[in-house]
N, C-alpha and C positions, 0 to 999 in steps of 0.2 A: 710791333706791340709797344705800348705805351707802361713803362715800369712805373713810373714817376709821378703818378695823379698826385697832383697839390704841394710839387715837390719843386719841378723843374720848369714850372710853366710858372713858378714864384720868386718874385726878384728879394724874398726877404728881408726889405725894409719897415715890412708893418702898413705902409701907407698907399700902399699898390693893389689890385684887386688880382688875382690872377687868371688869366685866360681860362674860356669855356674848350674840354676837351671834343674832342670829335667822337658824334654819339656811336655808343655801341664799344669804346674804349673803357678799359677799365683795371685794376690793381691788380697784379701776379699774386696770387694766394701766397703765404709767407711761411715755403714748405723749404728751401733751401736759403744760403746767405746770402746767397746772389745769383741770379742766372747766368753770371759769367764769368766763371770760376777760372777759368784761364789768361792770363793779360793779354794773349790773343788774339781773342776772341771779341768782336765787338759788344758792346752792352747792347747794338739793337739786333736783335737775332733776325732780323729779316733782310737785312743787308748782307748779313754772309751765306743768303741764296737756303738759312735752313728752316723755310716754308710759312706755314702755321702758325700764328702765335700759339701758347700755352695755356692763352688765359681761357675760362673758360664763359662762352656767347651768351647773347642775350636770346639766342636761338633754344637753348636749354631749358629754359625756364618757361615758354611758351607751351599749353594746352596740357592736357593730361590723354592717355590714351584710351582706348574702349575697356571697360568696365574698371575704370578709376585707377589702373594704375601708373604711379609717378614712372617706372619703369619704361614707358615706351618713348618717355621724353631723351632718357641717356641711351636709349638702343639708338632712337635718330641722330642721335651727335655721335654714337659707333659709326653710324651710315655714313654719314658724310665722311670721318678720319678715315675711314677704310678706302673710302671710292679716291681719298687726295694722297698718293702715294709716299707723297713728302710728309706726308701729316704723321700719319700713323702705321707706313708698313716699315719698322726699324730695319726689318734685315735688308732691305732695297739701299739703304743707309750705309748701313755696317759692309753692303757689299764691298763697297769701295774699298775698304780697309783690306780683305782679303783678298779681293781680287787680283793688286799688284802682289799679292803673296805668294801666287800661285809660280808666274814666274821667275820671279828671286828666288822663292827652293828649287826651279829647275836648272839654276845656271849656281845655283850655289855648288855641285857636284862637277860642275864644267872645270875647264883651264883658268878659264875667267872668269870666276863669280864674282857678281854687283853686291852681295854680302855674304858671313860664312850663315851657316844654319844654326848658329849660336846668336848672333846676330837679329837676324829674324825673326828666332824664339822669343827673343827680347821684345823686340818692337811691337809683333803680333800677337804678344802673349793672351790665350784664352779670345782672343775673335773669333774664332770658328768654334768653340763652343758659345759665344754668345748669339752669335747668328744663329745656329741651328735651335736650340733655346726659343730667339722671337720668332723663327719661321712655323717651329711646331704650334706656338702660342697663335701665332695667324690664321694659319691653314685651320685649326681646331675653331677657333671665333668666329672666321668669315663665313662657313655657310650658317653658324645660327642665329647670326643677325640677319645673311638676306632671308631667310626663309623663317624670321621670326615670328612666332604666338606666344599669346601667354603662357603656355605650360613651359615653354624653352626658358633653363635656366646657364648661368655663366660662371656665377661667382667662384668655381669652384678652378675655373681655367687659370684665372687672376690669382684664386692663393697658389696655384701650384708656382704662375709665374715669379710670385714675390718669395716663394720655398730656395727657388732658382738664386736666389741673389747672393749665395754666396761664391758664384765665379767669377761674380763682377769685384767683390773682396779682395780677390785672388790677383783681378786686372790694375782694380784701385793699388793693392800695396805694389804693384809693377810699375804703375803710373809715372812715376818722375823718374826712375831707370829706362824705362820705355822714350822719353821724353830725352834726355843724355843723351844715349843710343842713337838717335834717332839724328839728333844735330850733331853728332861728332862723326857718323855715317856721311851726311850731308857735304859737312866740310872739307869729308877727306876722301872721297868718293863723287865724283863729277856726275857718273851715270845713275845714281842714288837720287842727288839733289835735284837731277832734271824729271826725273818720275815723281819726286815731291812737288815739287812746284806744278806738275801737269795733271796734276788730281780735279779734277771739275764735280761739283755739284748742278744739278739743272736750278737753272734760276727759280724765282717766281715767278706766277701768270701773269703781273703786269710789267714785268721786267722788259728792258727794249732785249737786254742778251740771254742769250736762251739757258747759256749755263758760265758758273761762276769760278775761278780758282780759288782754292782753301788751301790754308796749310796743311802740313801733317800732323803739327799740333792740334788744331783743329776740329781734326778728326778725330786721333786721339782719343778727345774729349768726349766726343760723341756717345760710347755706352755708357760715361756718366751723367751726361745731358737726358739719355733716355730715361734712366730712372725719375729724375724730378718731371718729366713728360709722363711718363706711365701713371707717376703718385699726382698728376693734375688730371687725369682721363677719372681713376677713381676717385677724384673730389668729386666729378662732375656726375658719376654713376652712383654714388650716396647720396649726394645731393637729392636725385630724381629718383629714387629705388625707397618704397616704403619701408617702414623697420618693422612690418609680418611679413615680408617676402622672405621665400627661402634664400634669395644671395645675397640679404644685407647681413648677416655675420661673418658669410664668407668675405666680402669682401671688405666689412670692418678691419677684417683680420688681416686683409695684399695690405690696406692701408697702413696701419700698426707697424707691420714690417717693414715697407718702404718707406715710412718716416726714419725708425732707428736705424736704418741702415743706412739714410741720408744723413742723421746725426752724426753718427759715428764717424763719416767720410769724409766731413766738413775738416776737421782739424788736418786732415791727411793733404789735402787739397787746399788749405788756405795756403801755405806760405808758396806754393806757386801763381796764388795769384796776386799777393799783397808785394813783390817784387817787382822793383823798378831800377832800371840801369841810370846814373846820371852819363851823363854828355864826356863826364872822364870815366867810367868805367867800371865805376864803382856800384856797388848793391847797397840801395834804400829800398827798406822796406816798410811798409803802414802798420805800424801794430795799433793804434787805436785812432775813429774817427766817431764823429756826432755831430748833430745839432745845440748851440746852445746860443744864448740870449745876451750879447754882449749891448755895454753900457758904453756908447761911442756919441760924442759931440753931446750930453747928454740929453740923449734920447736909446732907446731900444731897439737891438736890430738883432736878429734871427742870422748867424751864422755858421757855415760847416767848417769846423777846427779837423786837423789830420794830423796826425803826430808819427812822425816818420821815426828811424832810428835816429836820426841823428838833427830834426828839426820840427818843429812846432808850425805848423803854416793857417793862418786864418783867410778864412775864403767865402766867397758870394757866389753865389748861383746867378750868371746873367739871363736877362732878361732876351730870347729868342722868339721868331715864328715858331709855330706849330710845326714840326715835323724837320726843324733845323738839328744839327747836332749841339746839344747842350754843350755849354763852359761853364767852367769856375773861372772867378776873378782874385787874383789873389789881394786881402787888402792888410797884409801884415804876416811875419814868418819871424820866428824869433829859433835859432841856431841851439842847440840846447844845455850846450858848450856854456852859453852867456846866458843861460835864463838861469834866474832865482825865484823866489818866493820869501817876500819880505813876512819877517813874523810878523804876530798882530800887534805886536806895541812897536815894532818899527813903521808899519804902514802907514803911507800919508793917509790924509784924511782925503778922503774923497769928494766931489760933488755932493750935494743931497739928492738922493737917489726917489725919485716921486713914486711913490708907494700906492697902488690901485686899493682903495678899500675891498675891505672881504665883502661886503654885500654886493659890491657890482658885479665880482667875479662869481658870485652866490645866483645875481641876475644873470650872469651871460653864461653860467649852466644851466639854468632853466631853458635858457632860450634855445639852446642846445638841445635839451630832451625832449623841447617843444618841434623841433624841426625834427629830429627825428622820427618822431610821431606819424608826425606829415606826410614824411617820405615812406614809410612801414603802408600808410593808407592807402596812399597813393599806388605803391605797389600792388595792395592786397585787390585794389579795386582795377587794376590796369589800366591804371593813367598813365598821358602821355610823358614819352621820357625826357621832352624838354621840361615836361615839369617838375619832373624828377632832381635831372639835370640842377637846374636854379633852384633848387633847393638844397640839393647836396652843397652846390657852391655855396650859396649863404650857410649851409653850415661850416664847410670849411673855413669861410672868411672869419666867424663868430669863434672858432677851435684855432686859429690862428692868430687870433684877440690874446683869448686865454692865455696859449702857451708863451706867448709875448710878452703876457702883462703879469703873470703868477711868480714867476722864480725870485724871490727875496735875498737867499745865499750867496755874498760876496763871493767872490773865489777870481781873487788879484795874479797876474803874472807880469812879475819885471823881467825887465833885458839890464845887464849890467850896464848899458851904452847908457840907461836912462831915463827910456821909454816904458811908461806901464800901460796893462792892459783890465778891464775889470769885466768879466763875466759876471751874470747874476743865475742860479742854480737853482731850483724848486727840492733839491735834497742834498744832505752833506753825503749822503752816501757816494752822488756823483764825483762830487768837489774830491774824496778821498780816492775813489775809482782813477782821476783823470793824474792827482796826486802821488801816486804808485806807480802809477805807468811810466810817469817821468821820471821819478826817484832812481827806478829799476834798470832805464837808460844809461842815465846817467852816469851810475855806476862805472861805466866801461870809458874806455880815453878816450875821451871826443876832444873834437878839435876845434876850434872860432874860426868859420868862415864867413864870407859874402858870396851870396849867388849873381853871377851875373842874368841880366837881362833874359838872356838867352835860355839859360840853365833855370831862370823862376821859370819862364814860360814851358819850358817841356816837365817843370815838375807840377806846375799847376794846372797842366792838358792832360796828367797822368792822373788827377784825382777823379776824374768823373771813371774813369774805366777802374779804380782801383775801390771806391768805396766800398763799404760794406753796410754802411744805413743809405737806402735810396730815398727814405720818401722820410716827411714831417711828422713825429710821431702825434697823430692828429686820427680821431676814427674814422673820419672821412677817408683815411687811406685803407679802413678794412675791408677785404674783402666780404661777401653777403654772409658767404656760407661758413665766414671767422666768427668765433664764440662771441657773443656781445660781453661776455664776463662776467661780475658776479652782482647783485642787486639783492642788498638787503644788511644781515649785522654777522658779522664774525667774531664770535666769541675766542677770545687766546688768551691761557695761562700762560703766563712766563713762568716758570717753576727755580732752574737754578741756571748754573754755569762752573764750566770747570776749566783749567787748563793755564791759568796764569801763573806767571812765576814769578809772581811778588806782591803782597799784597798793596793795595788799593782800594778808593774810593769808587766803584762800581755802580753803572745804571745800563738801562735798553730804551732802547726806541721801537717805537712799532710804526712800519711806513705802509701804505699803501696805493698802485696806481689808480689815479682817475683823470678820465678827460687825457690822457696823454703823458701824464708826468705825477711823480711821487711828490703823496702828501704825507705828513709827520702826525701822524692821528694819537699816538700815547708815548707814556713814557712812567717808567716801575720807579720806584724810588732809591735812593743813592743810600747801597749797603757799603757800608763804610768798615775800610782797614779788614780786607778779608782776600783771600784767595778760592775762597768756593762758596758764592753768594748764593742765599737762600731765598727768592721773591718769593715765589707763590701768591701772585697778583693776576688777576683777571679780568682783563678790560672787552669793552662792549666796542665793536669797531663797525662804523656805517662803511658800506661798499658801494659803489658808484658803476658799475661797469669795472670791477677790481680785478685782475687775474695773478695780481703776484701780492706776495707778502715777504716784506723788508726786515730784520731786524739788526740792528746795530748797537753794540758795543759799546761804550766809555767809560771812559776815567774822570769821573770829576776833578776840575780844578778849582781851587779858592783864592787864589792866586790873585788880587785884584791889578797887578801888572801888568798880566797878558789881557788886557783891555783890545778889544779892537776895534782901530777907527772908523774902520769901512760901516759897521752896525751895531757899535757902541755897546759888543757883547762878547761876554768872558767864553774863551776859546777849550770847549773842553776836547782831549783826546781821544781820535779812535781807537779802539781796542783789536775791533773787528765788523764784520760785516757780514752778513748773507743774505739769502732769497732764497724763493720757493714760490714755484708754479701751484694757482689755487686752481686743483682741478675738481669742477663742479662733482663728479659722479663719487669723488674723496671724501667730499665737505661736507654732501648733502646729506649728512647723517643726523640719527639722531644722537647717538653717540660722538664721545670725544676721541679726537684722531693725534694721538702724540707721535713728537716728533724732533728730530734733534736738527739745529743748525750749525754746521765745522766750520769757523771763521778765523781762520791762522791759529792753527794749533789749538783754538778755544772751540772748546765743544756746549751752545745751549739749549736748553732743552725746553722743548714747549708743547703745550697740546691746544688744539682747536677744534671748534665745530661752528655749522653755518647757521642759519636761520632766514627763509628768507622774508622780502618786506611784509608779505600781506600775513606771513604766518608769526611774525614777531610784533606786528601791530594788532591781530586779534584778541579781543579785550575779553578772558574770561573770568566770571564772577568767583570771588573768593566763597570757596565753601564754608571755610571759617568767619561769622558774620560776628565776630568777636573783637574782630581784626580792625583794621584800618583802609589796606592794600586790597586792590578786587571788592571791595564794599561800595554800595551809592552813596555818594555824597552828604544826600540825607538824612538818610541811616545814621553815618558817624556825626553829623551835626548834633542830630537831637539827643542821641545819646549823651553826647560829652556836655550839651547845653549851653553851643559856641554858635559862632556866625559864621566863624571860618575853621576848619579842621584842626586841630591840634598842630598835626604834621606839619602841615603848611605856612603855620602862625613860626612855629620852632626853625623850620630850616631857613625861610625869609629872614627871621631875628639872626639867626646866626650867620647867613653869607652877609649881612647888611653891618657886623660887627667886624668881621675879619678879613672877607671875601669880596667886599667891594671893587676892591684896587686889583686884585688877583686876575694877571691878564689871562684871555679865554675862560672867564669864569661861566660855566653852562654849557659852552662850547666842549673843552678841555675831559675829556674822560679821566671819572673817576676809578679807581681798582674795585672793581664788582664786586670783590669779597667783602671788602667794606662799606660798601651799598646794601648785599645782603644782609648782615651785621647788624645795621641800623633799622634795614625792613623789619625783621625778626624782632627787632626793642621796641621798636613803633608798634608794633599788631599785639605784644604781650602788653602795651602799657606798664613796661617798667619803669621802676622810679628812677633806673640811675641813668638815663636815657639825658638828663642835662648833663654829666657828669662826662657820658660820652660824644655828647654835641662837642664838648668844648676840646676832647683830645684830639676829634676825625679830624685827617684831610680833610680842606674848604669842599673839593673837586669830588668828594664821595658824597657831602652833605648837597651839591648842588644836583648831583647824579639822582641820589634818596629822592628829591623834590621832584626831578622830571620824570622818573622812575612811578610815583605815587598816581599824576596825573594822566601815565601810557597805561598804568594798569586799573583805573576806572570801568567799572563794567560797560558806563556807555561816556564818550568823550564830555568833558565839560560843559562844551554849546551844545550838547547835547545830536542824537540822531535825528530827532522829528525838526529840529532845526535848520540843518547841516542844507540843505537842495535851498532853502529861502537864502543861508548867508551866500552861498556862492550865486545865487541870482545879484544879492544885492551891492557885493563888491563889484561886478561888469558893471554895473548902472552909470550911464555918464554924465547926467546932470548930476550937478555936487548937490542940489537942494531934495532931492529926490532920492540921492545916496545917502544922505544924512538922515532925513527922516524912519528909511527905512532900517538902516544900521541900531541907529539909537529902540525903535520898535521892536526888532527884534533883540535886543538885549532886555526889554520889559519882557517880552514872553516867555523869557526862565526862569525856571524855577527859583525862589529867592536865595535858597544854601548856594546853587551854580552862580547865581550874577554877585552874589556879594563875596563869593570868591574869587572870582572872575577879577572886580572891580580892586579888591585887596594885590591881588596877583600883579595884574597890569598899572597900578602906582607903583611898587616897590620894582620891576621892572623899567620905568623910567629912571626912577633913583639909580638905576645899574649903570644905566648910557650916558648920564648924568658925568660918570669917571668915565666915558671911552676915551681920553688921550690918556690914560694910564691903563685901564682893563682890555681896550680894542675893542670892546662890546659897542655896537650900535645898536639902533632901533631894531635897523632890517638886520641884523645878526640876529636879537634874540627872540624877532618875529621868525626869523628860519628855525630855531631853535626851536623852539615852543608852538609856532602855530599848530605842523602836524600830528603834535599832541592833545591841543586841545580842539582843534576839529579833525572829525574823520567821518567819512562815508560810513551808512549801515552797510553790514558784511552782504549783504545782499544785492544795496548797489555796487559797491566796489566791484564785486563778481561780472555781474552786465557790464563795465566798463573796462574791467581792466583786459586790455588784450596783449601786453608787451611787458615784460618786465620793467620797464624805464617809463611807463607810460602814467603811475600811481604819480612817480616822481615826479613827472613834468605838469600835466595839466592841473592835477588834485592838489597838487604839495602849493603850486604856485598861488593858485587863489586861498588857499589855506591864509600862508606868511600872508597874503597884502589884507584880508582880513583882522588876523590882527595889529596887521603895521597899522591899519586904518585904525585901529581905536586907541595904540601906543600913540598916535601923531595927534588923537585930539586931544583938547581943551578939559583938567579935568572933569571924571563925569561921576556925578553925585546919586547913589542909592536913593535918597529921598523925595531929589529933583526926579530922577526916571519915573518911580509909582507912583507922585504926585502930578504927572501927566499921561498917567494910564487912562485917569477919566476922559480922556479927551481922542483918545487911539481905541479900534479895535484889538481885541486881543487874536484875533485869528491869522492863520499865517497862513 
């Protein structure tokens, strides 16, 4: 089985394409840390004779059974693990374990026992309870799968099994006592060692020898191997089992269990697997390893760092055949003894580090949601999987752009000898993560050595079996049946914080994942000189395919000394850090879900709810026609006896006075409450409504203006428009684009184009400062366009089929829309109606 799609078959330079897998191959669900929890064990489970891969077939997903249910597709993949003995009968497995048990308690009573029955208890602790456990579990399954109908139900076999799981508890806390025992038996015992070593498994069917030797470590392992085996048979039995069938809660529920109980074990069983002996004897072990984006020869290159106890080692995944045993190459190791980290006003300056603008990485998301689409279709309609295939790759080639090209965050490592090294990071949260690790090291007496030749090469053939991230965090590595994550706007108060002990200039960040890596989407404002900060700020957060939410800690500094060279920006200090898994059935509330995050000692407290896109983009009419907000356009015009809305005249004036130069101005979220605030003065027509333009945040006044324009009863270009403009942006003659573009901007209504026309001049005026504000065209065409066009709720309904699918095809012709009219030539109200005579007005 192939763990590593998009991981191993990439030589991570950036400028390599990576091999196409061999079909029907495909990503281990990402229910344990590793499949190969032991350093014994080899990473590829099919070489040490144990059978089956895990993953689950492209045989699964094929036809549905007589009278529609998904259920008979997971009974056929029951059929086949049952009829392959090595697949799915454990206790055939587990026999082995007990088998030699049988006669070592016979002779343990003899003159010469090969061990005492203390001994034994040890090694085989709870095997014969776990065997008998899978045997009743089989014997129970196998005839109601062959003699299966639809009224045969199972789910109920499976919770009992996963009820079972706490002998395996019992086996796990035995685990590395069993494991001692076992090798100090070995060593000092002749007739011991020769019964271990002569343990065989039967090969596989294509294997030339019919059966294989394993350790007794090996083995061991094996009733913890079952469990992540058993919790991938029920991926694939959920998968294919409707949610009215009577055994999708039962077996919601095996799953549930044999997750937490994979959790919980993971800690028990990593530090036997993250140990490595060097060549003198000594114990390395891996306490942290990743993916990051190092700045070498200046250019970008994708490398896996591994931070041992006692050294730092950077490494490349070489480039092999299909079906070779993977390497790492090592291209730099810095002893941790000699590494520093230069502060930011010691750091040399760096290279200039070439900066991918935001709108191409704005395009090469799109193009992303676009291919995925494809693939969704493709699927839906049973197309061929090489087409499939070539499409996943072009997306991962496009998701491997991304993660390449995104990460901004310095994060420098010296060697006292001299040599530095500079990573670029898409979060500080990482930068403080990798920060820690090392600090926490170091702590303890290390020593300055050199690895010889010898000793790099057995420590850098130990990282591919020691890992603990296999693949490129890229979603081309997720499995089908893994959550796409979240789509749409996450509402979060940040309320307060407690737990410092001393007071401080105090702020948060709000991070979220998309596309593979954390983006820094808000941030509350700096409560200064306090120990128990008060925000009560609430910001609006777009989600991408999101499933975690970041919040970090600081200390402001003013400090203009601690300048740093690397990104010619004042270094402020972590405080703290946390996260929190966004589980959709949590979020999807209408109600607010509060919640606290423990970040060293600091306790903060936050509450959230979700929304998703098509329900936060639905534009309902203000009942209040008093108002401003939820009113047409027209309505407020003629009322107030303007061209252009009050609101819209007011918050232009004022970002255009303060906010011009204000980088991410649009982008940047405003604190909601002061959005609301504002809404509320704007719909009453108060008079002190300048009084409060001039104290708001710029980022709440820019919020207030995109805020006005999302809650229009119908979008700007209006609905009866909306199918003509996305015909006419595809169009490829540019004389025929133009004609038709300019046309349909006559056909609106005059209050919609002379706002329009107001809106998009003062918008060039923004891009105008992008080397000071970052705003580009296509920035505030991403911004703005899905605002001001949107599908009637009626088409969007007939199209939309995929959560990510609004976002990709709709959102994209949206922006080039109006990047098209931000890019032309200005366009004149007068000029437009004054060639009305000459156009139909029909569309």
């Amino acid at each position: 089985a192939d763990f590593n799609y998009g991981a191993d078959e990439y030589d991570a330079e950036g400028n390599e394409e990576p091999k196409a897998l061999p079909e029907g191959s495909e990503t281990m669900p990402y229910i344990d840390e590793s499949p190969t929890m032991s350093p014994q064990l080899s990473a590829r489970g099919q070489e040490s004779g144990d059978g089956v891969s895990p993953t689950p077939t492209d045989g699964l997903g094929t036809g549905v059974g007589a009278g529609g249910s998904g259920l008979c597709t997971g009974v056929g993949a029951l059929r086949v693990r049952l009829e392959c003995p090595r697949c799915f009968r454990p206790h055939l497995k587990l026999s082995l374990l007990w088998q030699p048990m049988k006669p070592l308690k016979a002779t343990a009573t003899t003159s010469q026992p090969v061990l005492t029955l203390q001994q034994i208890e040890t090694i085989f602790y709870k095997i014969q309870d776990i065997y008998e456990i899978h045997k009743e579990f089989y014997d129970s399954l196998c005839p109601k799968v062959q003699q299966w109908d639809s009224n045969v139900t199972m789910g109920h076999l499976f919770q009992k099994l996963a009820s079972q799981l706490g002998v395996y508890k019992a086996f796990v806390d035995n685990y590395k006592i069993a494991l001692e025992t076992a090798e100090k038996c070995s060593q000092s015992n002749y007739q011991f060692q020769k019964i271990s070593e002569e343990l065989k498994v039967k090969g596989p069917k294509d294997s030339k020898e019919s059966h294989t030797s394993v350790t007794m470590e090996a083995l061991l392992y094996k009733p913890i191997d079952r469990v992540t085996r058993s919790t991938l048979v029920l991926h694939d039995l959920l998968k294919h089992t409707p949610a009215d069938h009577p055994d999708y809660p039962l077996l919601q529920d095996a799953l549930r269990i044999s997750q937490n109980f994979l959790s919980s074990i993971n800690e028990d069983i990593d530090p036997r697997r993250t140990a490595v002996t060097t060549p003198k004897g000594e114990t390395r072990q891996l306490v942290k390893d990743g993916f990051l984006v190092e700045l070498s020869e200046g250019s970008r290159k994708l490398r896996h760092v591994f931070l041992f106890t006692d050294v730092l080692l950077c490494a490349k995944l070489k480039k092999t055949a299909v079906g070779k045993h993977q390497q790492y190459d090592c291209k730099w190791y810095v002893p941790l003894a000699d590494l520093v980290f230069p502060s930011p006003e010691e750091s040399e300056h760096c290279p200039q580090v070439h900066v991918i603008p935001d709108h191409e990485l704005e395009d090469m998301k799109m193009k992303i949601s676009a291919i995925k689409s494809e693939v969704q279709k493709e699927k839906a309609n049973k197309g061929q999987s090489r087409a499939i295939e070539r499409l996943k790759k072009k997306m991962f080639e496009n998701e491997f752009w991304l993660l390449l090209n995104s990460p901004a965050i310095p994060f420098r490592i010296h060697n006292r000898n001299g040599k530095s090294y500079l990573f670029l990071l898409s979060s500080d949260y990482e930068r403080s993560e990798w920060r820690e690790a090392i600090h926490r090291l170091q702590k303890k007496d290390l020593q300055a050595f050199v690895l010889s030749s010898v000793e790099l090469q057995v420590l850098t053939g130990s990282c591919f079996k020691l890992r603990t991230v296999h693949n490129i965090p890229v979603t081309s590595n997720k499995d089908d049946d893994e959550s796409p994550g979240l789509y749409g706007f996450l509402h979060v108060i940040v309320h307060s914080a407690k737990g410092f002990k001393q007071s401080a200039n105090l702020y948060c960040t709000l991070e979220v994942d998309s596309f593979g890596y954390f983006v820094s989407k808000a941030k509350t404002r700096v409560f200064r000189d306090t120990t128990e900060p008060q925000w009560n700020e609430e910001f609006e957060i777009e989600l991408e395919g999101s499933q975690s939410l970041r919040i970090l800690c600081y200390e402001k500094c003013y400090d203009k000394t601690k300048l740093n060279k690397d990104n010619n920006e004042i270094v402020d200090k972590i405080m703290g850090k946390g996260q929190i898994q966004l589980d959709p059935q949590a979020v999807q509330t209408k109600n607010w879900h509060m919640d606290v995050i423990e970040m060293n000692g600091i306790k903060v407290e936050f509450s959230m709810k979700f929304t998703s896109r098509d329900m936060s983009l639905k534009r309902t009419p203000s009942k209040k026609q008093t108002g401003v907000f939820g009113v047409k356009i027209s309505v407020v015009t003629k009322r107030e006896r303007s061209k252009v809305p009050y609101i819209v005249r007011q918050c232009v004036e004022e970002v255009e006075k303060r906010g011009i130069e204000e980088v991410g101005i649009y982008r940047i979220s405003g604190v909601a409450t002061d959005i609301q605030a504002l809404k509320a003065v704007f719909d009453a027509n108060n008079k002190d409504i300048l009084v409060m333009l001039s104290d708001m945040d710029i980022n709440a006044i820019a919020g207030t203006l995109k805020l006005y324009f999302r809650e229009l009863p119908e979008p700007l270009l209006t609905d009866r428009l909306y199918p003509a403009f996305m015909e006419g942006i595809a169009l490829s003659d540019p004389a025929a684009k133009e004609n038709c573009m300019m046309h349909l901007l006559r056909s609106l209504p005059d209050p919609n184009l002379i706002t329009f026309l107001f809106l998009l001049e003062h918008l060039k005026r923004v891009a105008e400062k992008e080397p000071i504000n970052k705003m580009s065209l296509h920035n505030l065409a991403t911004v703005f366009g899905p605002t001001l066009l949107r599908p009637s709720e009626g088409e969007s309904k007939v199209h939309l089929t995929l959560a990510s699918d609004i976002w990709s095809h709709d959102v994209m012709a949206q922006v080039q829309v109006l990047l098209y009219y931000l890019q032309h030539p200005p366009i004149s109200f007068t000029e437009l109606k004054r060639n009305t005579l000459y156009f139909s007005t029909d569309v």
